[in-house]
SETI-807347 format. One line per 5 residues: number of its first residue (from 1); for each residue y, x negated, z negated of C-alpha. Coordinates in steps of 0.2 Angstrom, whole numbers. Layout:
# residues N
NUM> Y/X/Z; ... $
//
This chain:
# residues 643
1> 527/-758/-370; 511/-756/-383; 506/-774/-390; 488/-773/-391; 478/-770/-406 $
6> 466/-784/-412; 454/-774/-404; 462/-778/-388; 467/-760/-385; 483/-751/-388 $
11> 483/-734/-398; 489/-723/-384; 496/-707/-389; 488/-689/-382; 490/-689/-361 $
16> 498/-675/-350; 493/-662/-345; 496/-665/-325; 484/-664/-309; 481/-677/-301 $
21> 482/-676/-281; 467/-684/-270; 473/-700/-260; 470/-694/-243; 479/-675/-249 $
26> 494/-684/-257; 510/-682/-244; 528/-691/-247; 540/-681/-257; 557/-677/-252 $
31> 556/-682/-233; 547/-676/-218; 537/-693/-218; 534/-711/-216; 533/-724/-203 $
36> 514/-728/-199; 519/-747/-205; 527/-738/-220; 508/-728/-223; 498/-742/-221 $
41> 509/-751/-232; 508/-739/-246; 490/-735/-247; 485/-753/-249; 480/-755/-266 $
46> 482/-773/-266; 495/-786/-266; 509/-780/-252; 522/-789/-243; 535/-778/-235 $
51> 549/-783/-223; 559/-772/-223; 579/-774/-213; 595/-766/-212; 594/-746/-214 $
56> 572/-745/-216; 572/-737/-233; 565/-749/-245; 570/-740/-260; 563/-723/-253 $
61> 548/-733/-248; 547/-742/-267; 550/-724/-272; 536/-716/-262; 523/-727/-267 $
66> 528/-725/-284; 525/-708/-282; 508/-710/-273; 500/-723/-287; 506/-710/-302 $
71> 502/-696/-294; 485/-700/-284; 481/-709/-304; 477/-725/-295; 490/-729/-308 $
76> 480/-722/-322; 491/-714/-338; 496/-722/-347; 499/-738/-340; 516/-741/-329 $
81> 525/-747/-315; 536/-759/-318; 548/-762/-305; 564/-780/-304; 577/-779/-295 $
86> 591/-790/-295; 606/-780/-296; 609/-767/-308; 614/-753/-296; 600/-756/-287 $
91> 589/-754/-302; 596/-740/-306; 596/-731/-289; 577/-732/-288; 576/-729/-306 $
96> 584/-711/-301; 575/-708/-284; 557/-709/-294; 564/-699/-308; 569/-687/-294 $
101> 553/-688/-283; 541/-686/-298; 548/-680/-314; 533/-678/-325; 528/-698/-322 $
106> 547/-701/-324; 544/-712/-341; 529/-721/-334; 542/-729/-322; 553/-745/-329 $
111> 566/-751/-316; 575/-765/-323; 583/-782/-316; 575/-799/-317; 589/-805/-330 $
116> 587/-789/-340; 568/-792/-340; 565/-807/-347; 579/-805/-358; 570/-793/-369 $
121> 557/-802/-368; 567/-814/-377; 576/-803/-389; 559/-794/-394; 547/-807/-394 $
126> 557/-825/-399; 549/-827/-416; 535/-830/-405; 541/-845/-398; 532/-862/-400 $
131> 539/-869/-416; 551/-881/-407; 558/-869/-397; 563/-856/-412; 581/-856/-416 $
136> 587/-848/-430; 606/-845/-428; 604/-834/-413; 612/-837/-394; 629/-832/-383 $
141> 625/-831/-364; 637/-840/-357; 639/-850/-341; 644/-865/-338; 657/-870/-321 $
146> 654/-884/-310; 665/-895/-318; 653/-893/-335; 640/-897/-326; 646/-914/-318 $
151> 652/-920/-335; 638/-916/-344; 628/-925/-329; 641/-940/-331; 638/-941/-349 $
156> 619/-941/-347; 617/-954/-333; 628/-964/-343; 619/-962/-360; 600/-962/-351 $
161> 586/-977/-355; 587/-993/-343; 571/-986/-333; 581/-970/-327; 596/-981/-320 $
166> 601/-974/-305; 590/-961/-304; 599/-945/-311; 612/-942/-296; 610/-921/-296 $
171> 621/-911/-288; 629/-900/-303; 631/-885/-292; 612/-885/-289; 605/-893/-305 $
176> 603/-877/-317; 595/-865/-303; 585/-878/-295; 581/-894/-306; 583/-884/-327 $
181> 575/-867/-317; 561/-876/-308; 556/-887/-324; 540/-877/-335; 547/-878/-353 $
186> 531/-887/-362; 524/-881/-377; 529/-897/-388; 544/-907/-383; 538/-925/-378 $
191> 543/-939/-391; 547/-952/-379; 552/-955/-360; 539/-959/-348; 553/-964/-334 $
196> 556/-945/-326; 573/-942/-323; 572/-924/-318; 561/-923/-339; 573/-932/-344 $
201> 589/-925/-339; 584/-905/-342; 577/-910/-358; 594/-917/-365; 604/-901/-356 $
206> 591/-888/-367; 596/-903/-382; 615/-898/-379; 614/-880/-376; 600/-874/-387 $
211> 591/-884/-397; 607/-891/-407; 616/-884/-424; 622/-868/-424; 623/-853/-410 $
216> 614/-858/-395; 622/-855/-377; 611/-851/-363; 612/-844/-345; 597/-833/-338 $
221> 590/-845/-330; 587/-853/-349; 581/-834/-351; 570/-835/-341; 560/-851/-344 $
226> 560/-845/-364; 552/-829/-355; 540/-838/-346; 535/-852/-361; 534/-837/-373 $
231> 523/-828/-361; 510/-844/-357; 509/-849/-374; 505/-831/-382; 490/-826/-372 $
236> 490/-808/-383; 508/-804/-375; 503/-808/-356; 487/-795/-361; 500/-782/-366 $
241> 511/-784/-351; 499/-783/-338; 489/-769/-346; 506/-759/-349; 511/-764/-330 $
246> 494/-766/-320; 507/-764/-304; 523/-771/-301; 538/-769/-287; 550/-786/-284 $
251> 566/-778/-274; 575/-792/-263; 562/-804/-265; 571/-817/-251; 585/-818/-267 $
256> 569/-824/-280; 574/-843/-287; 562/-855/-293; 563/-848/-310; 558/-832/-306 $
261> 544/-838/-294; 536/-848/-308; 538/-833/-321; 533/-819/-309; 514/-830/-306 $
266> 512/-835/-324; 514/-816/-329; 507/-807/-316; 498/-819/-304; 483/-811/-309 $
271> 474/-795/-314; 491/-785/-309; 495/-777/-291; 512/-785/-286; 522/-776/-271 $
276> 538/-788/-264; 549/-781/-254; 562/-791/-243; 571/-796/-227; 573/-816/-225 $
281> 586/-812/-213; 594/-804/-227; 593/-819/-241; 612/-823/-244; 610/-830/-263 $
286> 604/-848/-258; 619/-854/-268; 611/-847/-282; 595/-856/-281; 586/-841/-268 $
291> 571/-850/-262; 569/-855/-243; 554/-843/-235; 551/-834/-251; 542/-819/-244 $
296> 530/-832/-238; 527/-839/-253; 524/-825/-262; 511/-820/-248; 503/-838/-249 $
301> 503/-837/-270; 497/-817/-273; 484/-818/-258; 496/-802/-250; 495/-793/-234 $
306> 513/-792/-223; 517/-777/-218; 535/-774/-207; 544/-758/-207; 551/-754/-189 $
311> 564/-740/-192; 581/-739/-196; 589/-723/-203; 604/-729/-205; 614/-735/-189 $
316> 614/-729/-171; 605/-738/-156; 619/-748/-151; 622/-754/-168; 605/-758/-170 $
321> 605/-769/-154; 619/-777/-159; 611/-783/-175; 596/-786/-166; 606/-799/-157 $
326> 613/-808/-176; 593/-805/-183; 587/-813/-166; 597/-832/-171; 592/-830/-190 $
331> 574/-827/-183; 568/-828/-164; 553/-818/-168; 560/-803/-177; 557/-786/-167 $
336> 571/-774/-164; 571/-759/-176; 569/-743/-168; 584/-732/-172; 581/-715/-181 $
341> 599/-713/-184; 608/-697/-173; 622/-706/-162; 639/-699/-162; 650/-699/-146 $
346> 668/-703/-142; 671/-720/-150; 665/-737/-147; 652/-742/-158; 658/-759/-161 $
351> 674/-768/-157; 683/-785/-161; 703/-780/-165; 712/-797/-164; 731/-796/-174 $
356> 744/-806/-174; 748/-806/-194; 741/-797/-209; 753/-783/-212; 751/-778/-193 $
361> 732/-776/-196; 734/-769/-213; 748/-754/-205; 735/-750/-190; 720/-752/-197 $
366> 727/-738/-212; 737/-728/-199; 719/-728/-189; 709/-720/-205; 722/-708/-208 $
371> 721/-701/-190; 701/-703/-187; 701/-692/-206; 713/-679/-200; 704/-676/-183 $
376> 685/-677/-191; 677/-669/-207; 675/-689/-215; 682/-692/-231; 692/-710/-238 $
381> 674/-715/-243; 667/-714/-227; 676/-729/-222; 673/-747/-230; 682/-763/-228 $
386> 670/-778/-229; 675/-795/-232; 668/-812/-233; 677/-818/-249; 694/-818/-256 $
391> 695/-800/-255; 708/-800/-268; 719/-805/-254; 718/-791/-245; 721/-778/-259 $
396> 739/-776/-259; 743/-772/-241; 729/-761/-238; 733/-752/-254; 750/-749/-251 $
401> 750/-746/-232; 735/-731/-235; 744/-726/-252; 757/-721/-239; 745/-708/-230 $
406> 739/-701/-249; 724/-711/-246; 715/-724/-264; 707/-739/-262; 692/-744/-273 $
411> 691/-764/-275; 674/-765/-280; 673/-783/-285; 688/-782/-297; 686/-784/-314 $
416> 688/-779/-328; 687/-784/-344; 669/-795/-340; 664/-785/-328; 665/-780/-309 $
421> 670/-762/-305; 654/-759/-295; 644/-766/-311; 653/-753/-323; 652/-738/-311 $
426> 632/-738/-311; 633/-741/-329; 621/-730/-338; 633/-732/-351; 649/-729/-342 $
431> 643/-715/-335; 639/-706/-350; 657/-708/-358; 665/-703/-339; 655/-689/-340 $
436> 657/-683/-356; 676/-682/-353; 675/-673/-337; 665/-659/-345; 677/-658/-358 $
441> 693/-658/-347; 683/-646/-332; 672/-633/-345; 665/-624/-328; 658/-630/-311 $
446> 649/-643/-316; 631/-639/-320; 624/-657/-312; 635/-667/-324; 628/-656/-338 $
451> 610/-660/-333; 612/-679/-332; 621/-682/-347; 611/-670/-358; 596/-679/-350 $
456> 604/-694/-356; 607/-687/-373; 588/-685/-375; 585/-701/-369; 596/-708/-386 $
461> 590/-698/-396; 571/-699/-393; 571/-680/-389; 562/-680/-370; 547/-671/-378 $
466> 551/-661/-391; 558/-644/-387; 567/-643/-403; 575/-656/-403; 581/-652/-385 $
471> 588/-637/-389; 597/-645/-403; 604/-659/-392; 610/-646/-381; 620/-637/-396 $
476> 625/-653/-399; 633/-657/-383; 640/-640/-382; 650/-642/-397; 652/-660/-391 $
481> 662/-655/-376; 671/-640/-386; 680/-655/-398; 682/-667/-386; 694/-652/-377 $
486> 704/-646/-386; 707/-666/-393; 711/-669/-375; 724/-653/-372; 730/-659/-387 $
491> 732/-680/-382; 739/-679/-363; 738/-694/-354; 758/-699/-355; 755/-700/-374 $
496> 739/-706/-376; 731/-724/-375; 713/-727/-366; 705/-735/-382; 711/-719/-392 $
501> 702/-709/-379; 686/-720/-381; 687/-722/-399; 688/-702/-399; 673/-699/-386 $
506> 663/-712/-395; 667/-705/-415; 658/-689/-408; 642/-696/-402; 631/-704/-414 $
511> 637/-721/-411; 624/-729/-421; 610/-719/-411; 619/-725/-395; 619/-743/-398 $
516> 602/-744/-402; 595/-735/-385; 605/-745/-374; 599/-763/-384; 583/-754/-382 $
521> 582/-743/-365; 595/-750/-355; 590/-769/-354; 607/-784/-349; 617/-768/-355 $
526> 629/-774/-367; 639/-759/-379; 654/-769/-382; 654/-778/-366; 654/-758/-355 $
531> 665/-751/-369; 678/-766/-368; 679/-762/-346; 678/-745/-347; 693/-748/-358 $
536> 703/-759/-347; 699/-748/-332; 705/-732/-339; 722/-741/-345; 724/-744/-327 $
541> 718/-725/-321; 732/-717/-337; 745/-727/-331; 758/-714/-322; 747/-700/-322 $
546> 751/-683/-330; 734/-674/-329; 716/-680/-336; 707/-674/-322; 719/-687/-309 $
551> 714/-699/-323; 696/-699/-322; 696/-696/-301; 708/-712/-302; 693/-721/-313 $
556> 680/-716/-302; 690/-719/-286; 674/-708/-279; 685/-703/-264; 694/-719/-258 $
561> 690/-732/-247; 680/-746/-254; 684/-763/-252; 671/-776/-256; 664/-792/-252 $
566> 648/-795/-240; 637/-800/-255; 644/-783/-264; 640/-773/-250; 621/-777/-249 $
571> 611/-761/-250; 625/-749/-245; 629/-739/-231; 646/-731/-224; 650/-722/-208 $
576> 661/-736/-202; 665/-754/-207; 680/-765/-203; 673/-783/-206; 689/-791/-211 $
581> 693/-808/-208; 682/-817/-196; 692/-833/-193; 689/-850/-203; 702/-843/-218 $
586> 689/-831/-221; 675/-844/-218; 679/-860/-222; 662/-866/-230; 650/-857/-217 $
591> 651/-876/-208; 640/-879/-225; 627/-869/-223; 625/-860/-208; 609/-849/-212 $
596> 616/-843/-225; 633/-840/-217; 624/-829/-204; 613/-820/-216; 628/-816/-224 $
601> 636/-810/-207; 622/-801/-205; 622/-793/-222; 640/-786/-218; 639/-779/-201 $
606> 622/-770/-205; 630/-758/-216; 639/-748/-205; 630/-730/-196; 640/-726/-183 $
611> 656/-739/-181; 659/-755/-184; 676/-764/-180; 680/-784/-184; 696/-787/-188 $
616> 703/-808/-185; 718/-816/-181; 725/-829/-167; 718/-842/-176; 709/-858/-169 $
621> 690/-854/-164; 685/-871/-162; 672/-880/-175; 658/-870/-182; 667/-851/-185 $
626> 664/-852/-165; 646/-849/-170; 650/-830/-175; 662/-826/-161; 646/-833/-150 $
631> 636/-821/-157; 647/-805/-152; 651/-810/-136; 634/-812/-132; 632/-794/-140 $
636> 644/-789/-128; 655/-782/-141; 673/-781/-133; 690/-786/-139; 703/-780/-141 $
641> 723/-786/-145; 733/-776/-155; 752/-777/-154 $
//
């Protein structure tokens, strides 16, 4: 981003040289076409809102229009498109479909999430900050449990002025994303109490987190009100964001909080194009402060016209009636997609398969995938296995009983180190190092893997337009790989720890050069943090394993069946699905909140194309887990016992 001059105007280097196409001449890229919703959509140049459901192609949609305002120069060089998501894979899947769609505006295209946003906001601009708000010891983000929350709630109501007796009962699981992420940090802290409880009480947690002695401690939420003050209080900043980003895309809106409602309107509630894409059928992060109807809002605030995508490229026609059934309780107005998915014959598309223990369904359900893989041309990846929660539970069994057909599993929500597997997989970072080692341990074949991470070694070190300098980062690499091979030929796996192998694939890149792109062009992206998992993952993937290549597949796990929670699996898509666990074990808090139960319900059986199996147990169906078997009957999904 270019902070203006104090002309008002930023110093843009030379433009280039590409032609711009005519709106009514510009055609997608990369597919046939779009939906006429998807059209209309796309060619409005003004605020947009797009519902968009299971399987319509939001991203390839984002992507497209993308594409259309670059290209047609609606989005005029060199200006930007800057496009939140929420979750870092999904950021960096759109990030790659633009850069794949439209190469030569590549760099005029900044996906990024919401945290990772604001945050460098933070880091770039803080001594900006209104003069109480500065720190000068620096912060940790850290989060703080429940329990936290409750004492320091405790503590508060028990130290707090006579005039706020009794009025500071918040629930700690909803104070910091509703009532700390709901309050606008003012300019100058207030002196005295005026009698507000909700002032009051947020004040005395920024007090205790980050306006005290030493390191400060915050959370993104705290982020992203520091983003938002620093914005409203420096009028020369918001200038330079919205004439670097005249258009922005918000992925997922249904999952926006109050925090990032309030800091998306004060930043770009006017003089920038803002296109929201989202499902409210879809909004399953209500537990972490996700406002009611937020689509709605966003049209009510931005002025925006609704468009709804009808297509679903993802499942088959009986699936999609079957989801239309679930959509039609969440919302009894929704229409049913129209499938565009080719149907396969010779299975049922959905079924319930009631066992009588875990290990039974763990042995058939294993035995099953091994037999539908030998008799089809599907892979292990094909085949995902969904759960509500826990889903730590059910790694053991299914590992061992598939292990028994020569068949991995992926657990996607395990951890390691601080961070999920899914997280470290789309790592930019990750991914380099992964790569790097697999061109070194397979010298032929692998001409993609060449591409990207040489791309990526331009990126660090600044060389995306300089021939030269390409050409040197290609000798670079090249010599790179050469090392790195004969180090590994010479370290095998039974004699070799993971944080040797990383300290020796790190000691040949430019660490120095690596560690300032990804503080600067990979925003949330910690170094230590992705180096410290990637470590603990490759322990796991060197332990027992006599070849480097096994150990990097292992890593990877890119052919193995995934398990994964339904929050995990939001975005996704595999051939079939078993949705584990439908009994009250499973879902012993969906009594709580039963919108969001059935969103999330939803969210898990939309992911599958062509099959999709529940799995539950003999259980009692009584109470509100009744609700979901309800819903299937009524879809006229059968059951099934398996002895």
């Amino acid at each position: 981003m270019s902070v203006p001059t104090q002309s008002g105007r930023a110093n843009p280097p030379t433009a280039p040289a590409t032609t711009l196409i005519s709106a009514q001449k510009w055609r997608p890229i990369g597919i046939s076409d779009l939906e006429p919703a998807a059209w209309e959509a796309l060619r409005d140049t003004g605020n947009v809102a797009v519902v968009a459901g299971p399987g319509a192609g939001k991203t390839e949609f984002l992507a497209q229009r993308a594409a259309y305002l670059l290209q047609t120069g609606i989005c005029p060089w060199p200006q930007r498109i800057l496009a939140i998501s929420f979750k870092k894979d999904a950021a960096a899947n759109l990030g790659r479909r633009v850069a794949s769609r439209v190469p030569e505006h590549a760099d005029r295209f900044a996906s990024m999430t919401f945290d990772a946003f604001t945050k460098s906001l933070v880091d770039r601009f803080a001594a900006a900050l209104p003069a109480d708000w500065r720190i000068s010891d620096g912060y940790d983000i850290r989060y703080t449990t429940d329990s936290e929350v409750s004492q320091f709630l405790n503590d508060v109501a028990f130290s707090a002025p006579p005039a706020l007796s009794g009025k500071l009962g918040f629930q700690a699981r909803r104070f910091v994303p509703d009532t700390v992420g709901g309050w606008q940090l003012p300019e100058s802290l207030p002196t005295e109490d005026k009698g507000d409880a909700v002032s009051y009480a947020v004040r005395e947690w920024w007090r205790a987190r980050y306006l005290r002695t030493g390191t400060a401690e915050v959370d993104f939420v705290m982020l992203n009100r520091l983003a938002e003050l620093l914005v409203r209080a420096v009028p020369k900043l918001r200038r330079a964001l919205r004439m670097t980003y005249p258009m922005v895309f918000v992925d997922e809106f249904q999952d926006t909080t109050s925090a990032q409602f309030s800091f998306l309107t004060s930043v770009f509630g006017s003089e920038t194009t803002v296109t929201a894409v989202g499902d409210s059928k879809q909004r399953i992060m209500g537990w972490a402060g996700a406002l009611p109807e937020a689509l709605q809002r966003f049209t009510d605030a931005f002025n925006a016209t609704s468009y709804a995508l009808a297509w679903n490229f993802r499942s088959s026609d009986a699936l999609v009636e079957l989801q239309h059934v679930i959509a039609s309780k969440l919302d009894p107005t929704t229409v049913r997609a129209t499938s565009k998915a080719t149907a396969e014959v010779g299975h049922e598309p959905a079924v319930l398969w009631t066992f009588s223990n875990s290990d039974q369904e763990a042995t058939f359900i294993a035995d099953w995938i091994a037999r539908d893989i030998a008799a089809s041309d599907r892979t292990p990846s094909d085949f995902a296995l969904i759960a509500r929660q826990t889903i730590k539970d059910y790694e053991p069994l299914f590992r061992a009983r598939l292990a028994a057909h020569g068949i991995r599993v992926r657990n996607d929500d395990a951890r390691f180190g601080k961070m999920p597997l899914q997280d470290l997989l789309k790592s930019e970072t990750a991914r380099l190092l992964l790569s790097l080692l697999r061109l070194a341990n397979e010298p032929h074949g692998l001409a993609k893997v060449w591409r990207d991470v040489a791309a990526t070694m331009e990126r660090v070190h600044g060389a995306t337009e300089d021939n030269r300098a390409q050409r040197r980062v290609s000798e670079e690499l090249a010599e790179l790989t050469t090392q790195l091979r004969t180090w590994l030929r010479a370290h095998p796996p039974t004699a070799t720890s993971a944080a040797e192998a990383i300290n020796q694939v790190v000691s040949l890149l430019d660490g120095a050069a690596l560690r300032r792109y990804v503080k600067s062009a990979v925003p949330g992206e910690d170094l230590d943090i992705v180096l410290g998992a990637f470590e603990a993952r490759l322990e796991t993937a060197i332990n027992g394993a006599t070849e480097w290549g096994h150990v990097l597949d292992d890593f990877e796990g890119a052919d193995a069946v995934v398990l994964l929670t339904a929050h995990r699996s939001k975005g996704l898509e595999y051939h079939t699905v078993f949705f584990l666990g439908i009994h009250a074990k499973q879902w012993w808090a969906y009594g709580s909140d039963r919108r969001e139960g059935k969103s999330t319900f939803f969210v898990g059986l939309s992911r599958a194309a062509h099959r999709l199996i529940f799995t539950t147990d003999r259980s009692d169906r009584t109470g509100p887990i009744g609700d979901l078997f309800t819903m299937l009957a009524e879809a006229g999904v059968p059951e099934v016992h398996r002895e």
